[in-house]
Rosetta silent file (secondary structure, phi, psi, omega in degrees, C-alpha in Angstrom):
SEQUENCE: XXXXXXXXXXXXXXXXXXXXXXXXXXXXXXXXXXXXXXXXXXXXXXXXXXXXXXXXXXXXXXXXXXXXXXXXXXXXXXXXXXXXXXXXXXXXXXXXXXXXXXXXXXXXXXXXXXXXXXXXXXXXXXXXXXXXXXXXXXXXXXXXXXXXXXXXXXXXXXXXXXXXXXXXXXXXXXXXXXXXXXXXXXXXXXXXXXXXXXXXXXXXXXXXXXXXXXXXXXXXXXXXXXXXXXXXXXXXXXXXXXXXXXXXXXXXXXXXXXXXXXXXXXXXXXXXXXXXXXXXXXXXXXXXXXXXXXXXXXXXXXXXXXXXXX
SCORE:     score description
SCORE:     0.000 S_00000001
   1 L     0.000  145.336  179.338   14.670   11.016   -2.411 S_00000001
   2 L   -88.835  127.940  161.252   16.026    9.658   -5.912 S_00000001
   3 L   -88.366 -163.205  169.136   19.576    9.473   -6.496 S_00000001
   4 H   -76.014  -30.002  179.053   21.522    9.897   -9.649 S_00000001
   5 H   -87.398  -20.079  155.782   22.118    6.355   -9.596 S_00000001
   6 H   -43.188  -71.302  159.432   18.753    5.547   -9.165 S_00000001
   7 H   -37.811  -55.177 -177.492   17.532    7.649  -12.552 S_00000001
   8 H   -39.830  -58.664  179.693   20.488    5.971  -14.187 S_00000001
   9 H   -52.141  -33.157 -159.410   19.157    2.586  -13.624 S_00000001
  10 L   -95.749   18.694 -151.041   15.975    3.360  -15.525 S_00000001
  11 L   -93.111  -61.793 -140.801   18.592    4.419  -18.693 S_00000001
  12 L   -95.571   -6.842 -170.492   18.431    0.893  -19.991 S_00000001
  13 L   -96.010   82.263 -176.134   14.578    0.450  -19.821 S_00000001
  14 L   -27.862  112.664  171.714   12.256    0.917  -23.159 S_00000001
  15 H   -55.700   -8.323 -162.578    8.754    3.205  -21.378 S_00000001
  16 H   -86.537  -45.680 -149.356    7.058    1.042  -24.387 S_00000001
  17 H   -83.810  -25.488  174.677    8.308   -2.474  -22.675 S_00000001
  18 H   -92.003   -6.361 -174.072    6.440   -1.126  -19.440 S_00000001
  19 H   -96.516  -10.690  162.064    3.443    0.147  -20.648 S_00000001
  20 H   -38.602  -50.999  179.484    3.338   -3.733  -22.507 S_00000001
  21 H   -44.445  -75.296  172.942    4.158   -5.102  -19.107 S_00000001
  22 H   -14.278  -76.378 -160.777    1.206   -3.112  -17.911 S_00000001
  23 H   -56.123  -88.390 -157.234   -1.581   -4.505  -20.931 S_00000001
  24 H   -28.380  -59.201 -166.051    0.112   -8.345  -20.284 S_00000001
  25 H   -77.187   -2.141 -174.394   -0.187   -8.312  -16.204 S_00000001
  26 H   -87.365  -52.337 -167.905   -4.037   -6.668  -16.637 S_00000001
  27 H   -84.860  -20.195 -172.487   -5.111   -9.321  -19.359 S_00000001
  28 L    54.622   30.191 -179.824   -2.898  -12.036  -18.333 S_00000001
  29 L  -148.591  123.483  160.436   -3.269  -13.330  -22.125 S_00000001
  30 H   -28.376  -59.506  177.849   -1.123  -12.396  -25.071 S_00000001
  31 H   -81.404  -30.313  156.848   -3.775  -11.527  -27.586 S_00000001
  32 H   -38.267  -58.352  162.247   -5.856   -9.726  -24.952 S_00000001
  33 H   -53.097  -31.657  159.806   -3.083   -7.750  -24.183 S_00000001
  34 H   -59.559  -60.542  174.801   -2.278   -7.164  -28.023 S_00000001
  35 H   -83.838   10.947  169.093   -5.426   -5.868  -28.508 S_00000001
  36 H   -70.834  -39.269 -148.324   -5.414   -3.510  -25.160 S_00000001
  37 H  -104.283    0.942  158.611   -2.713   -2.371  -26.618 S_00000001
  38 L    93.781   21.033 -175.362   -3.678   -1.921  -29.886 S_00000001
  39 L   -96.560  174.708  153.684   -0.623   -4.480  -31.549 S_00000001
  40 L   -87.647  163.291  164.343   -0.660   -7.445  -33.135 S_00000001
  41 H   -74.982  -26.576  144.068    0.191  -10.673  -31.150 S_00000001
  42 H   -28.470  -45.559 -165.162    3.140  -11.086  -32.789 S_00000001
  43 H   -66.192  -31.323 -167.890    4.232   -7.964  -31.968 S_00000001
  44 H   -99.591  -36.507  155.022    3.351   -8.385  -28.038 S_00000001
  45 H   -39.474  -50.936 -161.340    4.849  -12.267  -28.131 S_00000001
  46 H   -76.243  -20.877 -179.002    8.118  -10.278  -29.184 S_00000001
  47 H   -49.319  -69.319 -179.085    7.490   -7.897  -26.192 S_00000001
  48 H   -56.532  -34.957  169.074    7.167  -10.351  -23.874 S_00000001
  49 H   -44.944  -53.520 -151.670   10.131  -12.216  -25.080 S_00000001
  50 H   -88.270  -14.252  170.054   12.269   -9.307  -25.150 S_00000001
  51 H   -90.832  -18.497  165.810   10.824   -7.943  -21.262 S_00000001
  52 H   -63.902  -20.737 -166.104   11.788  -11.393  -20.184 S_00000001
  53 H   -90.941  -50.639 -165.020   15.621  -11.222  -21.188 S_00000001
  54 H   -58.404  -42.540 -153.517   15.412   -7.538  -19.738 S_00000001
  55 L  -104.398   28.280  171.834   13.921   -8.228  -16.021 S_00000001
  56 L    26.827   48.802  177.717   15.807  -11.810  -16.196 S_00000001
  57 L  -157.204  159.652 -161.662   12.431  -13.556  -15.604 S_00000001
  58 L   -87.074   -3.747  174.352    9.820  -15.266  -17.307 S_00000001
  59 L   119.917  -97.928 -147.502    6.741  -12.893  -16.113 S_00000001
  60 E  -143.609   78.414  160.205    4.170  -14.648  -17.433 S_00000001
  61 E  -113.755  168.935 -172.255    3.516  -18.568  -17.084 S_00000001
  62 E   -61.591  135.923  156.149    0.845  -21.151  -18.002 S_00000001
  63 E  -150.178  147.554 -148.238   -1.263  -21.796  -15.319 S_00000001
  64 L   -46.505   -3.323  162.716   -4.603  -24.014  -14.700 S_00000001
  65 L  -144.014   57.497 -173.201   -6.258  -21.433  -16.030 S_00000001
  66 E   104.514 -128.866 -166.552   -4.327  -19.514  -18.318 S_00000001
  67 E   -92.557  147.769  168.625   -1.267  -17.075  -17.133 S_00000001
  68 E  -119.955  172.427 -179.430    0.091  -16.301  -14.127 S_00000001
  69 E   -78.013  160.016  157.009    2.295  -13.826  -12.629 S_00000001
  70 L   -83.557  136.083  173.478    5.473  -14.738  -11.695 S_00000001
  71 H   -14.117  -53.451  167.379    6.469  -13.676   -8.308 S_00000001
  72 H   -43.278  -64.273 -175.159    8.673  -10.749   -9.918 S_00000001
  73 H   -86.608  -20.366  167.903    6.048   -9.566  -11.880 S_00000001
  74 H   -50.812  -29.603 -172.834    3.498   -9.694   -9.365 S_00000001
  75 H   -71.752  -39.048 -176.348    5.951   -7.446   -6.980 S_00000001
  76 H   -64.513  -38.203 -171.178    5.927   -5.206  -10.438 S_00000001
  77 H   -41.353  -64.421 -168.126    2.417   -4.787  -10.900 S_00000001
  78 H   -45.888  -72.809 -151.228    1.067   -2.021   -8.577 S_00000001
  79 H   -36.220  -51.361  176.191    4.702   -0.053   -8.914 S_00000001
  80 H   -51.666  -69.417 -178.360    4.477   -0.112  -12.941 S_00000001
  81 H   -81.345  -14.466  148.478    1.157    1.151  -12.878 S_00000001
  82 H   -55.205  -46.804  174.635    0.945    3.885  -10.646 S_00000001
  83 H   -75.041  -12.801  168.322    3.908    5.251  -12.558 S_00000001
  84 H   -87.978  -43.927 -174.184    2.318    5.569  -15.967 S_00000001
  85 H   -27.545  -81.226  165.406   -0.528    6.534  -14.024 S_00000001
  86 H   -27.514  -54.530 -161.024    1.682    9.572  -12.558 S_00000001
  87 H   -65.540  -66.888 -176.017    3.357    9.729  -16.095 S_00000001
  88 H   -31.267  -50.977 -152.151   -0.140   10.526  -17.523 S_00000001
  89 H   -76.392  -51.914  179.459   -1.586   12.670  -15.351 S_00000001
  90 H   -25.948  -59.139  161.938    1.880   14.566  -15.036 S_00000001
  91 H   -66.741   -1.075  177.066    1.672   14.777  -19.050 S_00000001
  92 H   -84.783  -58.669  166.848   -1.895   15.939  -19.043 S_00000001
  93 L   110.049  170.070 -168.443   -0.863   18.993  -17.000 S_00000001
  94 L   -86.300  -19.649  174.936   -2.919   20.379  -13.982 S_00000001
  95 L   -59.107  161.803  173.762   -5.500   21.844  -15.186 S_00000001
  96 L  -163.734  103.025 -161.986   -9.017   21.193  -15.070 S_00000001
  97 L   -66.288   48.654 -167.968  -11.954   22.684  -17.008 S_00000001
  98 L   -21.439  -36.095 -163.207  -15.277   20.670  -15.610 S_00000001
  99 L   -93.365   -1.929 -171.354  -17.371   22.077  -18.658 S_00000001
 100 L  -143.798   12.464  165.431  -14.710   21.086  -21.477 S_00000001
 101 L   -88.311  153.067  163.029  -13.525   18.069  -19.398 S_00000001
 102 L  -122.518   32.512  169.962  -14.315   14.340  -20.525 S_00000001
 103 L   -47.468  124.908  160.426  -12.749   12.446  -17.247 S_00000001
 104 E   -71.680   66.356  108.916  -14.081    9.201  -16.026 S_00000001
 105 L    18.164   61.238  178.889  -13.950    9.051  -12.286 S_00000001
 106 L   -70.486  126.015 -172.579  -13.991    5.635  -10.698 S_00000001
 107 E  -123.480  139.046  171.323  -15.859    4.972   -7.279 S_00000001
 108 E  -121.624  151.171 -177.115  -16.134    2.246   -5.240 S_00000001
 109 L   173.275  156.763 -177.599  -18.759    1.976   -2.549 S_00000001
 110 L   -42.823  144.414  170.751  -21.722    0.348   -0.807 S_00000001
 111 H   -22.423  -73.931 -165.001  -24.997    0.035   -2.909 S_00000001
 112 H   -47.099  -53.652 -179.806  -26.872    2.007   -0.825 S_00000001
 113 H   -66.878  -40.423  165.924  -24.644    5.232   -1.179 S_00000001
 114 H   -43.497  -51.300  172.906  -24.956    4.780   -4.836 S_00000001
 115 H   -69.786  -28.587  163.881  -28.680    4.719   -4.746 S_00000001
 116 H   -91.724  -27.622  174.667  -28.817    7.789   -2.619 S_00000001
 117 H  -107.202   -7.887 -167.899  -25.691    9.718   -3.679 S_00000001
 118 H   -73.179  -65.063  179.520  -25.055    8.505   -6.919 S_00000001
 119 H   -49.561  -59.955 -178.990  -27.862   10.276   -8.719 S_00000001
 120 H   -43.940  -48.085  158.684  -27.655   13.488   -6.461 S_00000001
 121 H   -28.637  -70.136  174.660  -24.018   13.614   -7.909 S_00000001
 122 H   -73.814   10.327 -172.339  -25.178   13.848  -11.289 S_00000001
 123 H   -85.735  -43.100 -162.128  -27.703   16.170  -10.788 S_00000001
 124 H   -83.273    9.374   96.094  -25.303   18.454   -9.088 S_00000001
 125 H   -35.691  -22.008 -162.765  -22.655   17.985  -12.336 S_00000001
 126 L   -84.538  -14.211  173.176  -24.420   17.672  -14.918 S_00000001
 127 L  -111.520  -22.963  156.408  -24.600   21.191  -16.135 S_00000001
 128 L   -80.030  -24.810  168.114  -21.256   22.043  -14.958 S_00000001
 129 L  -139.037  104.324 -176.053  -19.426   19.079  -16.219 S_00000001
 130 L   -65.215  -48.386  177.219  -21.788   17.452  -18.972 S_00000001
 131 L   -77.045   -4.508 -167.428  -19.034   15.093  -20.341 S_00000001
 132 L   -94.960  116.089 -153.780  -17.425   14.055  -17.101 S_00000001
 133 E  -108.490  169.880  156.275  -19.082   10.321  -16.434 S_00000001
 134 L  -144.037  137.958  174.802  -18.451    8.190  -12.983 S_00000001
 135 L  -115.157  109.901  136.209  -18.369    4.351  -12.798 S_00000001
 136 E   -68.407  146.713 -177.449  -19.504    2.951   -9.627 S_00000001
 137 E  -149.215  159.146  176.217  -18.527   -0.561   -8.506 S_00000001
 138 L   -61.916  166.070  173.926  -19.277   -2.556   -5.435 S_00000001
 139 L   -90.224  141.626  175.194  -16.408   -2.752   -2.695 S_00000001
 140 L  -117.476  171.772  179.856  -13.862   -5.304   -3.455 S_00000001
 141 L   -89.688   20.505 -171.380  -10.644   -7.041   -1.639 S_00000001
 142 L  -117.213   -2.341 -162.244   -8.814   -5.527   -5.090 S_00000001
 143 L   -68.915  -45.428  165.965  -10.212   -1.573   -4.027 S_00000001
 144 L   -54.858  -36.580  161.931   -6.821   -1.287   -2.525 S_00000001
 145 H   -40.701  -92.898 -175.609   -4.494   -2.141   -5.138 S_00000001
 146 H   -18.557  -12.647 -174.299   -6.574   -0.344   -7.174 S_00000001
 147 H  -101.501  -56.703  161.777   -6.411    2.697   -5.502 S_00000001
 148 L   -33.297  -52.685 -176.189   -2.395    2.302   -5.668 S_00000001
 149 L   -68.579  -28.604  175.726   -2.883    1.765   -9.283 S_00000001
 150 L    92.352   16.159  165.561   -4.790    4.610   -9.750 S_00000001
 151 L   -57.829  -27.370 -153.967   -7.747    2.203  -11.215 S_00000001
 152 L  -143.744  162.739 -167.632   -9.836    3.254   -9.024 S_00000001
 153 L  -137.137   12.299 -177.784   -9.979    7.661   -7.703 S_00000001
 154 E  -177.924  151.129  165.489  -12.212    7.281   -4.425 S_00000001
 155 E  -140.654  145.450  172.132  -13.385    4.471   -1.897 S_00000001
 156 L  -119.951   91.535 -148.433  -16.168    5.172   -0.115 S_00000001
 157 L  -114.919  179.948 -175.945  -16.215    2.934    3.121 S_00000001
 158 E   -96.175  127.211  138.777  -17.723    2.378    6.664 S_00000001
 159 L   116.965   49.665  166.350  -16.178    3.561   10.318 S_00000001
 160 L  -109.439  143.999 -174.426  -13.789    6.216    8.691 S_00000001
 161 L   -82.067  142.600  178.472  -14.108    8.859   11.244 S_00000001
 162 L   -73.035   52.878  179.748  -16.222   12.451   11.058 S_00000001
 163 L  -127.456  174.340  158.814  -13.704   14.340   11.059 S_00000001
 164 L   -25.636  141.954  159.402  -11.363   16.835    8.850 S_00000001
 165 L   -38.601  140.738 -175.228   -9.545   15.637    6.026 S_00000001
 166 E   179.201 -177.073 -154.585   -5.906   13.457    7.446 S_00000001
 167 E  -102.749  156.388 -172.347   -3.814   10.755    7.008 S_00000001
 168 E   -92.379  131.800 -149.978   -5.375    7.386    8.002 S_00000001
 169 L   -78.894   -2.636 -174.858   -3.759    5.953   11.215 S_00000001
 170 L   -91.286  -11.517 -154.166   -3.726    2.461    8.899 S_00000001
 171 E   152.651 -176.889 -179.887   -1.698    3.762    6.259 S_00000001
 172 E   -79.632   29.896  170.344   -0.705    6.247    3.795 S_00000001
 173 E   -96.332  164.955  168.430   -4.033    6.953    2.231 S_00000001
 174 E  -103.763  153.000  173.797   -6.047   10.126    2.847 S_00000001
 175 E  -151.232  175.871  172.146   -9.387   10.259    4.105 S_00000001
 176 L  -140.341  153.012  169.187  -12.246   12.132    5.382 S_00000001
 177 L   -88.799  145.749  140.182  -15.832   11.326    6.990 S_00000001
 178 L   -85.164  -50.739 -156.964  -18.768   11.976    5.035 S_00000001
 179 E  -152.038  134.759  154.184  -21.824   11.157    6.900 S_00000001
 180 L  -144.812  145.743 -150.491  -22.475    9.593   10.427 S_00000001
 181 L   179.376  140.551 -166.269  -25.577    8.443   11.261 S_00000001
 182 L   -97.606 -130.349 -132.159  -27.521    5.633   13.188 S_00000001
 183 E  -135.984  132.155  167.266  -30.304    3.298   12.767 S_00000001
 184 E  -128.084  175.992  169.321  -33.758    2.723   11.869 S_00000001
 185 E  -118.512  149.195 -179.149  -36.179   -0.670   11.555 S_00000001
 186 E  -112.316  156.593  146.950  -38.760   -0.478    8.372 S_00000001
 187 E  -125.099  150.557  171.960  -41.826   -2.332    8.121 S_00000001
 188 E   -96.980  147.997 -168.941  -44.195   -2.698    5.175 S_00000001
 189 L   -75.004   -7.984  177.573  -47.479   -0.918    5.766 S_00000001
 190 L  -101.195    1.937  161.033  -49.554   -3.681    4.580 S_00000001
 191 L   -90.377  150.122  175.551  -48.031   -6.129    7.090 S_00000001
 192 L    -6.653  -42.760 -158.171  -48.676   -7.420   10.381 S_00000001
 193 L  -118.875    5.967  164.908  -46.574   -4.470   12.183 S_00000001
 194 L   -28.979  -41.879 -169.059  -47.724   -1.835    9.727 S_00000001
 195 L  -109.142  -23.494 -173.552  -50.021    0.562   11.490 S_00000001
 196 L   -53.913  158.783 -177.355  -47.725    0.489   14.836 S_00000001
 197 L   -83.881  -32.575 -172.552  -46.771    3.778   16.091 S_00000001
 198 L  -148.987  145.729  166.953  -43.591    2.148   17.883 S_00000001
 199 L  -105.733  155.784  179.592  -42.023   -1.094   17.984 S_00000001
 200 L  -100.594  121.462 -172.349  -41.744   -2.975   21.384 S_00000001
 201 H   -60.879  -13.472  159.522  -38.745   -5.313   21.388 S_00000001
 202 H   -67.242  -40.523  170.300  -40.987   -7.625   22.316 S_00000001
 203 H   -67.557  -33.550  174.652  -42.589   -7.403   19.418 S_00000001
 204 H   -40.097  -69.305 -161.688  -39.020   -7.037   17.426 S_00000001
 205 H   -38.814  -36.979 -164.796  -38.040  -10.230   18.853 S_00000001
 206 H   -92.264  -26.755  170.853  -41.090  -12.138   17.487 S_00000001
 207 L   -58.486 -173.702  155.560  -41.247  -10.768   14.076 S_00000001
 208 L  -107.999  158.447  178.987  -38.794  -12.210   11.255 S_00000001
 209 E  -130.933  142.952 -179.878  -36.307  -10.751    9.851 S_00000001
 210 E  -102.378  141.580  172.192  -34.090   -9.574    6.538 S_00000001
 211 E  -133.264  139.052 -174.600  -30.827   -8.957    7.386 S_00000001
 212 E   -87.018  132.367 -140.108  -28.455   -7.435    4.740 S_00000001
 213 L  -175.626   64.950  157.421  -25.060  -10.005    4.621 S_00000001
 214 L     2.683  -70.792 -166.808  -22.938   -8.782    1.646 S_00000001
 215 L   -91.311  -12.352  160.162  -20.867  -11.956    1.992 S_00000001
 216 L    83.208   71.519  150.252  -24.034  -14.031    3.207 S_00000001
 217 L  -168.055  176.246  176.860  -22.931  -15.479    6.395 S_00000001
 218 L    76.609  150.887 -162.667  -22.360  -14.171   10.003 S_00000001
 219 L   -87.490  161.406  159.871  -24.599  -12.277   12.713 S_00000001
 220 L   -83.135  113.963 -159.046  -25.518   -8.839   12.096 S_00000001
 221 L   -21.173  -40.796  163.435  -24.625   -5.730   14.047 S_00000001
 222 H   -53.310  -67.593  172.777  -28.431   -5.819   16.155 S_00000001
 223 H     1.832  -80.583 -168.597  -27.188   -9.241   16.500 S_00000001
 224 H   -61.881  -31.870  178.149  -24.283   -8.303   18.528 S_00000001
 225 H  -115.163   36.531  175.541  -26.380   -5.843   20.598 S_00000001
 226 L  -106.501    9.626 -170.733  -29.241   -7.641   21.202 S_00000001
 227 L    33.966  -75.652  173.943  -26.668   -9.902   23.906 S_00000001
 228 L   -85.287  -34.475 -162.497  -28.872  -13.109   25.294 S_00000001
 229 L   -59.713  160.121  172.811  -31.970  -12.079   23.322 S_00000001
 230 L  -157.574  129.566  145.198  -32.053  -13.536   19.764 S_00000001
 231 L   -54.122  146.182  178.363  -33.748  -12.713   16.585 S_00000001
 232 L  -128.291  138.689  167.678  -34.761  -15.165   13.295 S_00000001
 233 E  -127.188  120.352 -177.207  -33.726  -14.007   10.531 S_00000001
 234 E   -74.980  -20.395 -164.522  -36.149  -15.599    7.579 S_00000001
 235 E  -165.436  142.880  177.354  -33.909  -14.062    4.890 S_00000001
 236 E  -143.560  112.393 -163.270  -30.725  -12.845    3.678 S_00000001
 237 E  -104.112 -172.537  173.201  -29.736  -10.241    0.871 S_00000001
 238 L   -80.293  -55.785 -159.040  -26.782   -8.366   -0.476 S_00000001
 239 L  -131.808  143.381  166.365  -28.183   -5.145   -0.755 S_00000001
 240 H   -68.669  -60.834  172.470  -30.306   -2.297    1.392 S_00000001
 241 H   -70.038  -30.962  152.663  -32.726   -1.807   -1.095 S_00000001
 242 H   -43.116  -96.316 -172.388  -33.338   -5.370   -2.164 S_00000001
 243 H   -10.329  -33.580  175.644  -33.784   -5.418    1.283 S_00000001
 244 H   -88.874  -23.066  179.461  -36.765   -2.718    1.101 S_00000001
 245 H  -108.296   -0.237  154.454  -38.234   -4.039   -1.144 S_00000001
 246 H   -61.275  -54.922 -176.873  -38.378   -7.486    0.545 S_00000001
 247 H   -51.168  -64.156  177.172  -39.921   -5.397    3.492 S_00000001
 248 L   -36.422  -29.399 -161.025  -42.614   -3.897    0.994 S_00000001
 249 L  -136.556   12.500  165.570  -44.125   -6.958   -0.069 S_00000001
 250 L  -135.367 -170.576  172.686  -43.692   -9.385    3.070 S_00000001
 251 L   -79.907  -30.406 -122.250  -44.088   -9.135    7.346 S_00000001
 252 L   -78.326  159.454 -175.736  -40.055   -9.399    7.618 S_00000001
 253 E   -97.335  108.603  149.128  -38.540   -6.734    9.787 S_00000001
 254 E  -123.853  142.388  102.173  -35.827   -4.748    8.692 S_00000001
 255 E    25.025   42.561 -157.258  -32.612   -2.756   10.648 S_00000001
 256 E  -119.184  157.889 -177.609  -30.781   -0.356    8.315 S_00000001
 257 E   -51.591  138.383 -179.891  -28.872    2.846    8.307 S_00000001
 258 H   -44.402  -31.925 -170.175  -31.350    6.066    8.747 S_00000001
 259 H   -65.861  -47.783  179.311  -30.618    7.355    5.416 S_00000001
 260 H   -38.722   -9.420  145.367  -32.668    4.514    4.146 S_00000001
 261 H   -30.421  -75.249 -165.961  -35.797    6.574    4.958 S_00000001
 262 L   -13.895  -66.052 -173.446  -34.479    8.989    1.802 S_00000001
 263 H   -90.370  -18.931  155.985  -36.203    5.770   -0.115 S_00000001
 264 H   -36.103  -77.105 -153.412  -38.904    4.045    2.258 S_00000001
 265 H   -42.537  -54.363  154.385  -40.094    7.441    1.989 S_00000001
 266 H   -27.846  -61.430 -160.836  -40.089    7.733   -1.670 S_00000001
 267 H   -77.135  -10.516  176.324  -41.957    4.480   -2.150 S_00000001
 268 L   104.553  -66.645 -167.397  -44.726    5.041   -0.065 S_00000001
 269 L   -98.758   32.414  163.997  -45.457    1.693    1.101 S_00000001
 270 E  -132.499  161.814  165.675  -42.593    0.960    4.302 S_00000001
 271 E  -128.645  158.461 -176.076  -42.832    3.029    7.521 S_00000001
 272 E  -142.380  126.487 -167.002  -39.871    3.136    9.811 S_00000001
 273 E  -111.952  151.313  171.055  -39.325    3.412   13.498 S_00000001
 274 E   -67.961  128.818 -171.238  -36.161    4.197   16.139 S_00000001
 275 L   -83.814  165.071 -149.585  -35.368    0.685   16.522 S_00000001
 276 L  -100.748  -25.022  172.162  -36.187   -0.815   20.133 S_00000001
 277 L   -99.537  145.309  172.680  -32.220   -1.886   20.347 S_00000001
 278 L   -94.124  114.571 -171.152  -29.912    0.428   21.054 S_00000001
 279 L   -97.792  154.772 -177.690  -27.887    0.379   18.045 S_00000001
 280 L   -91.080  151.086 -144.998  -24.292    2.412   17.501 S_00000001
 281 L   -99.120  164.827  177.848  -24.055    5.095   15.180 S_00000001
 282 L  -166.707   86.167 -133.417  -21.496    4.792   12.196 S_00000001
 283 L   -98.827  162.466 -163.189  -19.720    6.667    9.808 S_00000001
 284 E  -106.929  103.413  170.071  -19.350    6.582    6.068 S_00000001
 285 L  -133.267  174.476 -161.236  -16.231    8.714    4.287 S_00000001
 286 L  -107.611  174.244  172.019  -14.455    8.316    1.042 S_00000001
 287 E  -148.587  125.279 -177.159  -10.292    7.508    0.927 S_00000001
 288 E  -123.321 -149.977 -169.089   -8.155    8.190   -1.515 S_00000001
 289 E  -132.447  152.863 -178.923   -4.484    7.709   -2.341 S_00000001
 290 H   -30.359  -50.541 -173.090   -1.403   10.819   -1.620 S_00000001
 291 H   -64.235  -16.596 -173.929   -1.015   11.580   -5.187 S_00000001
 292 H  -121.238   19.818  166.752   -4.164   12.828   -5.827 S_00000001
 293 L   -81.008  -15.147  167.557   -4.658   15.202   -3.326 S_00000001
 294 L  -121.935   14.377  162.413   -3.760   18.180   -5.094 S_00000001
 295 L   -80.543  135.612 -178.672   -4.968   17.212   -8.662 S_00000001
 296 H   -73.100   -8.450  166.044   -7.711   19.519   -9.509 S_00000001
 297 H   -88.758  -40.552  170.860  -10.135   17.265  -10.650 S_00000001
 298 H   -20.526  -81.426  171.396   -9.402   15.005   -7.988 S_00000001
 299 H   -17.640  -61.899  170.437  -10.357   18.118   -5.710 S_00000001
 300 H   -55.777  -42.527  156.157  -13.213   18.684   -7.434 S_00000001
 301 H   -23.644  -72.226 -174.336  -14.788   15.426   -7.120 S_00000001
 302 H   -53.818  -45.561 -170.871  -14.580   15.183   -3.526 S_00000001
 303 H   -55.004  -38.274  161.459  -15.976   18.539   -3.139 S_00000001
 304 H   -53.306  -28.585  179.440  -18.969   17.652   -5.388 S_00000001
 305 H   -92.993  -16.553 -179.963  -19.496   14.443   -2.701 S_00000001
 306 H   -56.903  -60.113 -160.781  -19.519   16.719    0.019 S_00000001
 307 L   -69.955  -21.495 -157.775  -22.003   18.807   -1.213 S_00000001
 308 L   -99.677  -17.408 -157.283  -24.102   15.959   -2.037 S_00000001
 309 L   -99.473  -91.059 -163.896  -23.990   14.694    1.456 S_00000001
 310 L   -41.490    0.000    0.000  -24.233   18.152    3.163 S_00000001
């Protein structure tokens, strides 16, 4: 709980010199930051001068490739912007109108749920909230900050459990399952394994294979449960639908979450089988951060991914 003496301390502190701070640690450049912030660089040189005498540190130094944080302000970053976050939203007030809103909504999450849930979102929005937009982004090692910062309003990740909304046993975020679901292997129908009815792991074994490798290195979950047995894998993508469409147009074999029917299916030309390893099932939910569990747009979001799921 905040004391009196707490509040106090924040007496001597200009809200202008923090939302400066803010533009400076995002661009890490002086005129970038002048023009986030809509200033001149004079004007944001004198900032930064004058937030240096106040936190009784320099910030912002040269570094091999422009500015860096200083320890100080790095420790500052998140805290500063989660609270004009909170300051906004606070000053915005709670409501929230879908059909007269113009909110952005940033999500981060695997490809794949974008290409299958992304669209179904707007479909299921788009006549109740015309103006309300979403930016998907890939998952990053920054989705946490970012979530802190309030940069980012949803993550949508793997092996969150399928259950009611709670607190995450890793931290203070909230979370929920969306989806759990195993595993199928595609083939393209004009290849070698095309007309089977079933694959035989004998046959598995002896095909080639795309395996999807985000980060491009390391065995892949069949990997792990195939034990002595071993697979070649001829290729390695990023992405589940690159991946399909690798499948489409070569012999290679691939191993992917079940929903990826939803687009085999579409295209016509992969068929897909219960893969011949027994692979573990795995769930997908979004996570979000404390503060935004009882903002009504927030609310609304999730409930819109639900539905899109369900």
């Amino acid at each position: 709980m905040s004391t009196s003496h707490e509040v106090a301390g924040l007496h001597g502190v200009d809200l202008n010199l923090l939302l400066a701070f803010d533009a400076l640690a995002e661009a890490r450049n002086v005129t970038r930051a002048a023009e986030r912030a809509g200033v001149t660089q004079s004007a944001m040189s004198h900032t930064l001068a004058k937030l240096r005498r106040t936190f009784d540190d320099p910030l912002l130094v040269r570094g091999a490739r422009g500015m860096d944080l200083t320890p100080r302000a790095e420790a500052m970053r998140v805290p500063v912007r989660a609270a004009l976050v909170a300051l906004r939203r606070a000053l915005d007030g709670p409501s929230f109108e879908p059909e007269k809103s113009e909110r952005t909504f940033r999500i981060s999450g695997p490809g794949l749920f974008v290409a299958l849930f992304g669209s179904e979102l707007r479909l299921r929005t788009s006549a109740e909230a015309p103006r309300v937009a979403f930016v998907f982004s890939p998952p990053s090692d920054a989705d946490a900050a970012a979530l802190e910062t309030g940069d980012l309003d949803l993550r949508v990740v793997a092996d969150v459990p399928d259950v009611d909304v709670g607190v995450s046993p890793a931290s203070h975020l909230r979370r929920r399952g969306l989806l759990r679901e195993g595993f199928r292997t595609f083939v393209g129908r004009a290849g070698p394994l095309g007309e089977r009815r079933r694959l035989s792991r004998k046959a598995f074994l002896e095909a080639s294979h795309v395996l999807v490798s985000p980060r491009g290195g390391g065995p892949g979950l069949v990997d792990r449960q195939l034990g002595d047995d071993r697979r070649r894998v001829a290729m390695r993508v990023s992405g589940f639908a690159e991946a399909l469409e690798v499948v489409a147009r070569t012999d290679l074999v691939l191993t992917g979450p079940a929903s990826l029917r939803i687009l085999a299916e579409a295209r016509g030309d992969v068929r897909h089988f219960a893969p011949p390893v027994e692979v573990p099932t795995h769930a997908i939910g979004m996570v979000w951060h404390p503060r935004d569990e009882a903002d009504p747009g927030h609310r609304w979001l999730r409930e819109r991914l639900v539905e899109c799921i369900g």
